[in-house]
DSSP file (Angstrom, degrees, kcal/mol; ACC not computed):
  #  RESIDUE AA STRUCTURE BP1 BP2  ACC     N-H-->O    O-->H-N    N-H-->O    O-->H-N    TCO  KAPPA ALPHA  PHI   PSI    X-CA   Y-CA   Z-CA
    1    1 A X              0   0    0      0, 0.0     2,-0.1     0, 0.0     0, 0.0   0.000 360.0 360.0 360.0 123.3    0.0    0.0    0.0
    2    2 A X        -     0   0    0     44,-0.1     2,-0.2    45,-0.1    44,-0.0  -0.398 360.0-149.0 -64.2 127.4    1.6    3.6   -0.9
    3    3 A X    >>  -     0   0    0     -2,-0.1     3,-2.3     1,-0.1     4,-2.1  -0.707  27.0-114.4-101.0 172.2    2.3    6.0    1.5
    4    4 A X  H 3> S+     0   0    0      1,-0.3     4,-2.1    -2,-0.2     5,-0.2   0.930 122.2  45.8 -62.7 -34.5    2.4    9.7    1.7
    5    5 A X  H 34 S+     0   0    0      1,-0.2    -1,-0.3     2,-0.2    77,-0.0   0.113 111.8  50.8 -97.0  35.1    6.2    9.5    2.4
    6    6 A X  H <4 S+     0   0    0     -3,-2.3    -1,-0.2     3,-0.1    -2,-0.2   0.312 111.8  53.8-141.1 -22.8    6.8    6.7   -0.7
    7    7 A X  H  X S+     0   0    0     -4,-2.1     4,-1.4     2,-0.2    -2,-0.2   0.891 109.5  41.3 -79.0 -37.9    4.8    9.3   -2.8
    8    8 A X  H  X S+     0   0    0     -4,-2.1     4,-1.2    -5,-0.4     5,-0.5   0.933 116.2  55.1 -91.2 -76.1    7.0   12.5   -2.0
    9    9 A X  H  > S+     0   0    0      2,-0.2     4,-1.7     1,-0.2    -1,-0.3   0.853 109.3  42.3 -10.8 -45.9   10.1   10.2   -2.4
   10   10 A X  H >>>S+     0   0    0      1,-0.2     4,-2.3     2,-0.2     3,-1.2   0.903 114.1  55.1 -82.8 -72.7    9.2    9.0   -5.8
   11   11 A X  H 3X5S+     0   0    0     -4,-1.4     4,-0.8     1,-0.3    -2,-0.2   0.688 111.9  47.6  -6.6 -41.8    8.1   12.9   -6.6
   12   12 A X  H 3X5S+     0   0    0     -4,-1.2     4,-0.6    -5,-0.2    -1,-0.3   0.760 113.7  41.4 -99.8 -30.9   11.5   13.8   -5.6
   13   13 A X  H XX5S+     0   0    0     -4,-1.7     4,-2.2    -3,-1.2     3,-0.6   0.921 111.8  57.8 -71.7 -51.4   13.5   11.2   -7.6
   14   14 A X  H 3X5S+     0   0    0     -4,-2.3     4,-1.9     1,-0.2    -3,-0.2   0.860 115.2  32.8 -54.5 -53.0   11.4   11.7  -10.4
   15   15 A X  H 3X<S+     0   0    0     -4,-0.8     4,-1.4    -5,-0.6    -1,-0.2   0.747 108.5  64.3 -72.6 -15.5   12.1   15.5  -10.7
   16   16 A X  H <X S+     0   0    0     -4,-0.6     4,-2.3    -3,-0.6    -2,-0.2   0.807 103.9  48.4 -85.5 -69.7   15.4   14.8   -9.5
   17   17 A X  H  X S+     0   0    0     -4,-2.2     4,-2.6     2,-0.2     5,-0.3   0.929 110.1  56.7 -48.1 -57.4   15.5   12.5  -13.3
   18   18 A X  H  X>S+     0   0    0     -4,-1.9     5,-2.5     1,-0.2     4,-1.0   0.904 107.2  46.5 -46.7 -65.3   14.2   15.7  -15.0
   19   19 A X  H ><5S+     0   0    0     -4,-1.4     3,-1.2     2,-0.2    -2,-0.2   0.889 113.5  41.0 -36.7 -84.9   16.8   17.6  -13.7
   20   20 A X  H 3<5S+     0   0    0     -4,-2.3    -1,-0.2     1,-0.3    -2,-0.2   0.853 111.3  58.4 -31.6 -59.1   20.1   15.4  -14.5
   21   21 A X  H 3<5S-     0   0    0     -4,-2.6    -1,-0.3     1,-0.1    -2,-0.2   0.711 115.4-120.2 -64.6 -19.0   18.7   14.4  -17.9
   22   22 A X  T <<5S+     0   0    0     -3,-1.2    -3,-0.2    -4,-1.0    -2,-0.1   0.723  72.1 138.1  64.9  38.3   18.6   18.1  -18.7
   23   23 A X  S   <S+     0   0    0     -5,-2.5     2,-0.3    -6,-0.2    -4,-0.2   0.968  75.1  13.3 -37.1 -67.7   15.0   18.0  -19.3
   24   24 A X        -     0   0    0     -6,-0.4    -2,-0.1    -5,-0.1     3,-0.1  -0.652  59.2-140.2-122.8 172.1   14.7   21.5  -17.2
   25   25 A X  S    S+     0   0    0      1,-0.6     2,-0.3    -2,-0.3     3,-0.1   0.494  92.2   1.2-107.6 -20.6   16.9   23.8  -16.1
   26   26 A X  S >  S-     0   0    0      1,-0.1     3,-1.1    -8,-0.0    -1,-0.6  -0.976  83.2 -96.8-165.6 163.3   15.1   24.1  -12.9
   27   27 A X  G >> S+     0   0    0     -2,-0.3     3,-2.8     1,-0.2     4,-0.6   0.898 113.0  68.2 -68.5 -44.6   11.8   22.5  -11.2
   28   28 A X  G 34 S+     0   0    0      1,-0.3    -1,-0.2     2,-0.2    50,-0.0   0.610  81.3  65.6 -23.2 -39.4    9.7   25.0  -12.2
   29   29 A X  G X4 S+     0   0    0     -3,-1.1     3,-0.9     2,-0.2    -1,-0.3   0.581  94.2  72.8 -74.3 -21.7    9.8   24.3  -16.0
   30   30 A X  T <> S+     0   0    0     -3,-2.8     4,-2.1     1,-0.3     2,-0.7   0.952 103.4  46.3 -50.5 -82.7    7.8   20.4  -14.7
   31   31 A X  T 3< S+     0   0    0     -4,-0.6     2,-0.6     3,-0.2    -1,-0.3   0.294 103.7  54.7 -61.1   6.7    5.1   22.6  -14.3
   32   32 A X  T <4 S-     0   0    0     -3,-0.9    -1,-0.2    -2,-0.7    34,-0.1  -0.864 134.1 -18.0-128.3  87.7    4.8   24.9  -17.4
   33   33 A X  T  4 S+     0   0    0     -2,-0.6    -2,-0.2     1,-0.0    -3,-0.1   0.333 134.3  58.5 110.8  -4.5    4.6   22.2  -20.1
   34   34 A X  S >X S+     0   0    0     -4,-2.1     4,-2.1    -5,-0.2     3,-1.0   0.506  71.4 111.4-127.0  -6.6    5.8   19.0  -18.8
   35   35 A X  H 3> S+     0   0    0     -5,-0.4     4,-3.0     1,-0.3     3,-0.1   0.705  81.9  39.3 -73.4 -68.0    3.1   18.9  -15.8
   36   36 A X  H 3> S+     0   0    0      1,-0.3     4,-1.9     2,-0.3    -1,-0.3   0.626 117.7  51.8 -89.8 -27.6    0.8   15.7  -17.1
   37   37 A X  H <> S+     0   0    0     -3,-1.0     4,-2.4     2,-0.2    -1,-0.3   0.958 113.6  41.9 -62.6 -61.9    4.2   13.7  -18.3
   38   38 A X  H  X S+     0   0    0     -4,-2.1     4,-0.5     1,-0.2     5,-0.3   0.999 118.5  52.2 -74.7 -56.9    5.9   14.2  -14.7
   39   39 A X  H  X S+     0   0    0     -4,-3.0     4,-2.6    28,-0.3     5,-0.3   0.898 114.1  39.9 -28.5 -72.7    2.0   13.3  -13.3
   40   40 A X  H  X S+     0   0    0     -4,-1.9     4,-2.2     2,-0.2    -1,-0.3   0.867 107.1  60.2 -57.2 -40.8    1.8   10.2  -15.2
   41   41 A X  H >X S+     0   0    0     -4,-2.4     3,-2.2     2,-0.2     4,-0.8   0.905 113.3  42.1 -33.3-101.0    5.4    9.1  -14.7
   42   42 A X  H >X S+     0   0    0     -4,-0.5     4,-0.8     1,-0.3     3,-0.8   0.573 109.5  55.0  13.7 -78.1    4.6    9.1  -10.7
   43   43 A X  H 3<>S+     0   0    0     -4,-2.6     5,-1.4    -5,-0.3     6,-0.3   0.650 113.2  43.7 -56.9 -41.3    1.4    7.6  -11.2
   44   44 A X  H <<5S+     0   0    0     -3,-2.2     3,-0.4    -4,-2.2    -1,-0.3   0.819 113.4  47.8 -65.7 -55.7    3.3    4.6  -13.2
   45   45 A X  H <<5S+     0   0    0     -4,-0.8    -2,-0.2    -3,-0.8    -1,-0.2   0.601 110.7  51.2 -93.3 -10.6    6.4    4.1  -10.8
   46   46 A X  T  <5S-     0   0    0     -4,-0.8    -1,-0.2    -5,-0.2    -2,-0.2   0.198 125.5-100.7-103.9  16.6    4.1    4.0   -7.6
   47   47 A X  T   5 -     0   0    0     -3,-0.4    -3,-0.2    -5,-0.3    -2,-0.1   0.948  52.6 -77.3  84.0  47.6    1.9    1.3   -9.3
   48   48 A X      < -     0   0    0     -5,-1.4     2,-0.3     1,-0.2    -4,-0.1   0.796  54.7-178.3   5.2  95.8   -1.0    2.8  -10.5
   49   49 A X        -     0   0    0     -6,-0.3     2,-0.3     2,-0.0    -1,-0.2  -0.728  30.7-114.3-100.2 146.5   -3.4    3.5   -7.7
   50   50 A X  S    S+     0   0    0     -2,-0.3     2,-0.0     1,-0.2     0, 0.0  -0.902  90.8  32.7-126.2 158.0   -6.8    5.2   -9.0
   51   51 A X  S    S+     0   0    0     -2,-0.3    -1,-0.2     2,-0.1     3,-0.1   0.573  84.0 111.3 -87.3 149.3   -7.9    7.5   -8.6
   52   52 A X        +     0   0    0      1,-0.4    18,-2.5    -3,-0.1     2,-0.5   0.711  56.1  66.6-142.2 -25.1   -4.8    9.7   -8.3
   53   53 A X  E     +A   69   0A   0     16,-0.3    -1,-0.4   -13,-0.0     2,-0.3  -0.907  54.8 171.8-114.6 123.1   -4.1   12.3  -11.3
   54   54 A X  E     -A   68   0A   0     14,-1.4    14,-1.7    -2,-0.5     2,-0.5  -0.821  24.4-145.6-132.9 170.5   -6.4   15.2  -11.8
   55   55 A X  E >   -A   67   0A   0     -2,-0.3     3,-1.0    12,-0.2    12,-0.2  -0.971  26.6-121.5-121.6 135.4   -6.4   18.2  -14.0
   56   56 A X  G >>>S+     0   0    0     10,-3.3     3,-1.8    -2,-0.5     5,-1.1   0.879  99.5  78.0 -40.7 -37.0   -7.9   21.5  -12.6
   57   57 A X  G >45S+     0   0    0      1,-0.4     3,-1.0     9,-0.3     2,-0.4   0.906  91.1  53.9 -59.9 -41.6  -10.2   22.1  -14.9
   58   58 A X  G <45S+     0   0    0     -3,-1.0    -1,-0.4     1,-0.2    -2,-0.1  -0.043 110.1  52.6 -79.8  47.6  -12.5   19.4  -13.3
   59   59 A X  G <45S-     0   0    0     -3,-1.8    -2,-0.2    -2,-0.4    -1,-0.2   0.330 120.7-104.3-150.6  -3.6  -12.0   21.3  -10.2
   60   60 A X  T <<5 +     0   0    0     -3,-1.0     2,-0.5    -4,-0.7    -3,-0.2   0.467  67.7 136.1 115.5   5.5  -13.0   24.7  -11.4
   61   61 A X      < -     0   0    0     -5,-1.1    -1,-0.3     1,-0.1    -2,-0.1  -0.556  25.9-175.8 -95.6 138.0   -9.9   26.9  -11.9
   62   62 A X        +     0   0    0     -2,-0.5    -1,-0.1     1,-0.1     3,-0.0   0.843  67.8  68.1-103.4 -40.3   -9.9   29.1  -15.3
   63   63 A X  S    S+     0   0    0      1,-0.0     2,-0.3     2,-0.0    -2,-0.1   0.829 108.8   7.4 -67.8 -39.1   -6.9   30.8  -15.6
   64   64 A X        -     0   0    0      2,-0.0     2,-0.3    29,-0.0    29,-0.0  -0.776  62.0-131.4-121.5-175.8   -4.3   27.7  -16.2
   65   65 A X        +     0   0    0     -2,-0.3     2,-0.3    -9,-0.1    -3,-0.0  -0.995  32.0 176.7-148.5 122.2   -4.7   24.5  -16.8
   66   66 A X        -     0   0    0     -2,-0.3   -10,-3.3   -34,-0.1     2,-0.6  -0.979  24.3-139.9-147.1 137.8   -2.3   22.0  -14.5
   67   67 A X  E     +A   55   0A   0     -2,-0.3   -28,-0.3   -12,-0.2   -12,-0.2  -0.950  37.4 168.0-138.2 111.9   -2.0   18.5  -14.2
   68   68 A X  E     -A   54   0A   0    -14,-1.7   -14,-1.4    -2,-0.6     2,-0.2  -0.428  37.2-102.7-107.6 179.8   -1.5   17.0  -10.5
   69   69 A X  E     -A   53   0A   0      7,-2.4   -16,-0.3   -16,-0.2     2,-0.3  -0.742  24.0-173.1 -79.4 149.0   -1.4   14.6   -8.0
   70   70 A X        +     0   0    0    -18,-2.5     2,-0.3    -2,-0.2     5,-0.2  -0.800  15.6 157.5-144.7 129.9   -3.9   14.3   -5.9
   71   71 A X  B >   -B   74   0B   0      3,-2.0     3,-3.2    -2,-0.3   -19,-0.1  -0.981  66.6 -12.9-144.9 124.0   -3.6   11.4   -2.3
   72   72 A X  T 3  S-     0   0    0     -2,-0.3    -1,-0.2     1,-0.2     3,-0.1   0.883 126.3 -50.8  55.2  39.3   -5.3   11.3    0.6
   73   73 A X  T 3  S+     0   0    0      1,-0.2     2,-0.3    -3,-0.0    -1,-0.2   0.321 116.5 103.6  80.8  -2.9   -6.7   14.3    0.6
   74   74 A X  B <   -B   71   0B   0     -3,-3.2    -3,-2.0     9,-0.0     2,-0.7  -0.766  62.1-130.5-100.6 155.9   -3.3   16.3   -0.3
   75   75 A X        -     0   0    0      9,-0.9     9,-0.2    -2,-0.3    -5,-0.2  -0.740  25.7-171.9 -97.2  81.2   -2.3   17.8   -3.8
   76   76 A X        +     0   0    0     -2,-0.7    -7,-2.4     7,-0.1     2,-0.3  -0.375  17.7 143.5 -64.7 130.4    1.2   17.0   -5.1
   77   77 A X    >   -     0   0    0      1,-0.3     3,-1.4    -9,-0.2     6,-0.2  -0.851  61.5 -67.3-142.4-173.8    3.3   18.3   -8.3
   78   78 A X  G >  S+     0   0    0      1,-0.3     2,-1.3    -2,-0.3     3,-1.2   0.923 134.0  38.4 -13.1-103.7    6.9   19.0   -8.8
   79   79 A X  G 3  S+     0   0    0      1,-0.3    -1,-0.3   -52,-0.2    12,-0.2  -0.034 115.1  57.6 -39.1   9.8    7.4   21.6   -7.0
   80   80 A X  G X   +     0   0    0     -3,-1.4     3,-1.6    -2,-1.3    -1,-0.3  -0.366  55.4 153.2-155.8  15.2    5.0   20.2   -4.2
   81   81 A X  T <  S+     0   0    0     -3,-1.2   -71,-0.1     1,-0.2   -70,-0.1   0.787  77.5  45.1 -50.3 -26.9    6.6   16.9   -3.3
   82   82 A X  T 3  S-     0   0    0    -74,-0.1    -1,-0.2     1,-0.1    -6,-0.1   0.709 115.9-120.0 -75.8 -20.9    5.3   16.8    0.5
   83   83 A X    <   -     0   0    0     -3,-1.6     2,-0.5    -6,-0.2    -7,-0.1   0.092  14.4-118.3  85.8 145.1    1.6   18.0   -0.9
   84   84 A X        -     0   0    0     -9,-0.2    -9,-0.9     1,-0.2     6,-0.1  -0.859  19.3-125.3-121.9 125.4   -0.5   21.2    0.1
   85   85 A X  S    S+     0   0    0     -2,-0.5     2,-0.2   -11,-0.2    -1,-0.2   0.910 100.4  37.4 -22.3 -74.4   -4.0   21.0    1.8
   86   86 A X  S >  S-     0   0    0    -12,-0.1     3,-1.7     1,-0.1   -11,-0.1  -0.751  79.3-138.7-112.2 123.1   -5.7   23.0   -0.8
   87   87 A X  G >  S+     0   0    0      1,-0.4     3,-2.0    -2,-0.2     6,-0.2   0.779  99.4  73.1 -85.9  -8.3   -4.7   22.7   -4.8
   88   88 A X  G 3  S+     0   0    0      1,-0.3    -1,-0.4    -4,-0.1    -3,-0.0   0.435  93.3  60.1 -72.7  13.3   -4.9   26.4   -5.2
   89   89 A X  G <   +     0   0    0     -3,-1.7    -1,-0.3   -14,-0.1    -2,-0.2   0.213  60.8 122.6 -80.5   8.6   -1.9   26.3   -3.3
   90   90 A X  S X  S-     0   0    0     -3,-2.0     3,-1.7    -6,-0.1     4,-0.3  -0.493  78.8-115.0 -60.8 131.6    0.3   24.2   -5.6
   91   91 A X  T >> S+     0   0    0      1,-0.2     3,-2.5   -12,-0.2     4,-1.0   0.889 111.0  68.0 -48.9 -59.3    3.4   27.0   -6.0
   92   92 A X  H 3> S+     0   0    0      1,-0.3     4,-1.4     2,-0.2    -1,-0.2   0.687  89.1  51.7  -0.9 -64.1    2.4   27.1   -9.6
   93   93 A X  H <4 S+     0   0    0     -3,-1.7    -1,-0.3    -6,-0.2    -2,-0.2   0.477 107.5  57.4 -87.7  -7.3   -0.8   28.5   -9.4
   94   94 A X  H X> S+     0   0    0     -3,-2.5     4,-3.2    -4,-0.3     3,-2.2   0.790 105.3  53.5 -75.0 -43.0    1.0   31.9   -7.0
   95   95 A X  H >< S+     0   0    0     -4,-1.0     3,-0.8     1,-0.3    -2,-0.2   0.962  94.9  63.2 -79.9 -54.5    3.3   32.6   -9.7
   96   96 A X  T 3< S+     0   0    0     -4,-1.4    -1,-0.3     1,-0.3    -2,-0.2   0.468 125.9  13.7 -50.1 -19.1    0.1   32.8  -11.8
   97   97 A X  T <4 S+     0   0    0     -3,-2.2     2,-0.3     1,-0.2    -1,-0.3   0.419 129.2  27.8-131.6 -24.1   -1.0   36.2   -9.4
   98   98 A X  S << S-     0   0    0     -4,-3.2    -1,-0.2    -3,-0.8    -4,-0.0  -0.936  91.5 -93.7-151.8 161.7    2.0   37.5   -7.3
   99   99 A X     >  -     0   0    0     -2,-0.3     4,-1.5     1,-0.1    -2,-0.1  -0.367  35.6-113.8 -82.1 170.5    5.8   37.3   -8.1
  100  100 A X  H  > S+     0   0    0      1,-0.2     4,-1.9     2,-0.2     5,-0.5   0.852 116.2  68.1 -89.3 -13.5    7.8   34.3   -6.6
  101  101 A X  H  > S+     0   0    0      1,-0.2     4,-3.3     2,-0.2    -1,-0.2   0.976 111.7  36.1 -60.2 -36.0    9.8   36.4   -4.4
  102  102 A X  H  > S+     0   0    0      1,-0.2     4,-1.3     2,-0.2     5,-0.3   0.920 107.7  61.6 -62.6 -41.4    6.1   37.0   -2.4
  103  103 A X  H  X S+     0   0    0     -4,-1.5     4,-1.7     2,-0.2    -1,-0.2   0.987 112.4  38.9 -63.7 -57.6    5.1   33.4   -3.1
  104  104 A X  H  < S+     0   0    0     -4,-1.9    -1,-0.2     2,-0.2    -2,-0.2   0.938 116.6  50.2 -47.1 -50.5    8.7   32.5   -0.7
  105  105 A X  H  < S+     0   0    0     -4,-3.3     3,-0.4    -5,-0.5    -2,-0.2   0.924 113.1  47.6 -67.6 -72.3    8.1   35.3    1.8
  106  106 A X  H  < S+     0   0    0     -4,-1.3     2,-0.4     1,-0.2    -1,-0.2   0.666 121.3  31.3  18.2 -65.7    4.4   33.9    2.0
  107  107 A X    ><  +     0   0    0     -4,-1.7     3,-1.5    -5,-0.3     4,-0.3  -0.683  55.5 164.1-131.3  67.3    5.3   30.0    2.6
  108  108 A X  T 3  S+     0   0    0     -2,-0.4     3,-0.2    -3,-0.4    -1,-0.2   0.477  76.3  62.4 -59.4   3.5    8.4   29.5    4.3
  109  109 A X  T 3  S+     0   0    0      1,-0.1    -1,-0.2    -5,-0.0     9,-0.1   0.366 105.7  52.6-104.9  -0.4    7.6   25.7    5.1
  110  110 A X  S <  S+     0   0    0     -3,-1.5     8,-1.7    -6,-0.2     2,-0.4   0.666 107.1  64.2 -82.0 -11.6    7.7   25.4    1.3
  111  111 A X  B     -C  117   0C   0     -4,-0.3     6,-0.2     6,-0.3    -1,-0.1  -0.941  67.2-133.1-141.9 120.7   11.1   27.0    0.8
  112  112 A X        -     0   0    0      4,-2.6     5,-0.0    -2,-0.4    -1,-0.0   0.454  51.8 -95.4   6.7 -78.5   15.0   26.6    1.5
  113  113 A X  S    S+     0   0    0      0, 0.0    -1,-0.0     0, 0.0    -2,-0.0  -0.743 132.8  57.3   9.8 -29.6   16.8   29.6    2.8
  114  114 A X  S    S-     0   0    0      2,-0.1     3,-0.1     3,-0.1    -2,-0.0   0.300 119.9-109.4-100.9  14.0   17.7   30.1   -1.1
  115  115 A X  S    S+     0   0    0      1,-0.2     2,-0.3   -11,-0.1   -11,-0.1   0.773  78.2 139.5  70.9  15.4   13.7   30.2   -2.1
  116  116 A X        -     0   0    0    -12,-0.0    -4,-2.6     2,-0.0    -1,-0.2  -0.725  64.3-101.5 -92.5 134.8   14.5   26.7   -3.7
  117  117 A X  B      C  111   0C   0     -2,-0.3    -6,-0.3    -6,-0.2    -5,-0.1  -0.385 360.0 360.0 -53.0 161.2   11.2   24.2   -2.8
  118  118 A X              0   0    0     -8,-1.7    -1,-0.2    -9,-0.1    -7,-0.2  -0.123 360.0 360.0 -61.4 360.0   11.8   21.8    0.1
């Protein structure tokens, strides 16, 4: 049976891949264009449990269009490997309203000392 901490592990390796392979330059690029690839990747290496991968759009949101995790009641992407309460709070969706320097000052249990996700 997956657990929360076998999800953010795989989440971390998996971007981790992105990264090395020179996919992105930086985690941030998962989420602008690569979002439903990194999803499904996940979804595949923790053994496809359903239901687990959503898109916003069935959740209401109008302005972008994002493709997450969603376990136990938390929301995961890239940039999210521990999972947020709320999916309007995937880091993603900040950038989308307020610059990221706000989006760090905001969430310090998301962020590094260098603004880099946790």
């Amino acid at each position: 049976m997956l657990t929360q901490r076998q999800l953010t592990e795989t989440i971390i390796q998996i971007r981790d891949e992105f990264l090395t392979r020179g996919e992105v330059s930086c985690v941030e690029e998962i989420n602008h264009g690569l979002c439903a690839d990194f999803a499904t990747l996940v979804w595949e290496r923790v053994g496809k449990p359903e239901p687990f991968i959503f898109s916003d759009d069935a959740l209401g949101a109008e302005e972008y269009r994002h493709t997450f995790i969603v376990f136990r009641g938390r929301f995961y992407d890239a940039e999210a490997p521990e999972g947020v309460a709320e999916w309007e709070h995937l880091p993603v969706y900040g950038r989308q309203w307020m610059p990221w320097d706000q989006i760090v000052a905001d969430n310090p249990e998301w962020f590094d000392r260098g603004g880099e996700v946790k």
